[in-house]
N, C-alpha and C positions, 0 to 999 in steps of 0.2 A: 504494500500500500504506500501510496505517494505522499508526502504533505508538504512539499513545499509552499504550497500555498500559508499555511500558516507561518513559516519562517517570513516570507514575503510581506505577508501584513504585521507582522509585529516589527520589522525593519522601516515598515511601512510609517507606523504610528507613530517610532519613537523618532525618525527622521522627521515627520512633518510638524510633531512637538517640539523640535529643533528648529524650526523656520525652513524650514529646504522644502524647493519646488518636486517633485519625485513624477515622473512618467514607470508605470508598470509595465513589461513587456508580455500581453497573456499569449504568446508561445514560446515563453520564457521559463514557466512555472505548472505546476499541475496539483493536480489532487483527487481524491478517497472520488471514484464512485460505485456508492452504493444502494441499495435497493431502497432507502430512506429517501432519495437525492444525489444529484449531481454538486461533488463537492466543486467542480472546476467554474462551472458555471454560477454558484452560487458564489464560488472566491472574486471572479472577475466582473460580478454584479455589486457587488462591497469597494470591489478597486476605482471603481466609476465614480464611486460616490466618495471616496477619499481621496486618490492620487490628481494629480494634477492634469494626466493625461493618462491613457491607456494607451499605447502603443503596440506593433511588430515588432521582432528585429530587424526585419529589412526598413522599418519607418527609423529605428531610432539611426540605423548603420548613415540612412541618407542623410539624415538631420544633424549629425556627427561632422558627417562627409562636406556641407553644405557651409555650416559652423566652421571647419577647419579651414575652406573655403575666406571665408570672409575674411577669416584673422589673418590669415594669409596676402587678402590682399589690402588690410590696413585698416578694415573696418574698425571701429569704436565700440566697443558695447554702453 
């Protein structure tokens, strides 16, 4: 049985208790399904409502890529 998803969300909690912006990647993370419920699906309906974005990793890999981009060419944040 999988449960990343709860390591995920308690990373979750105590970074945005921190002030940090957090994007989740839900094909990044997994979890329990079982005859009660899908644990994965209930995980990344909780991350919606917390994280700052849900993302891929192909969304975050571009947005990485994009970001590298910019500072590269002298952009300011």
């Amino acid at each position: 049985m999988n449960l990343t998803n709860l390591c995920t969300e308690s990373d979750l909690r105590e970074l945005l208790e921190q002030g940090f912006e957090i994007a989740v990647l839900n094909d990044a993370t997994a979890a329990a399904k079982l005859p009660e419920g899908d644990g994965y699906l209930a995980a990344i309906t909780n991350f919606r409502y917390m994280a700052n974005a849900v993302w891929t990793i192909d969304e975050a890999v571009a947005r990485m890529a994009g970001a590298r981009r910019s500072c590269a060419a002298g952009a300011r944040w």
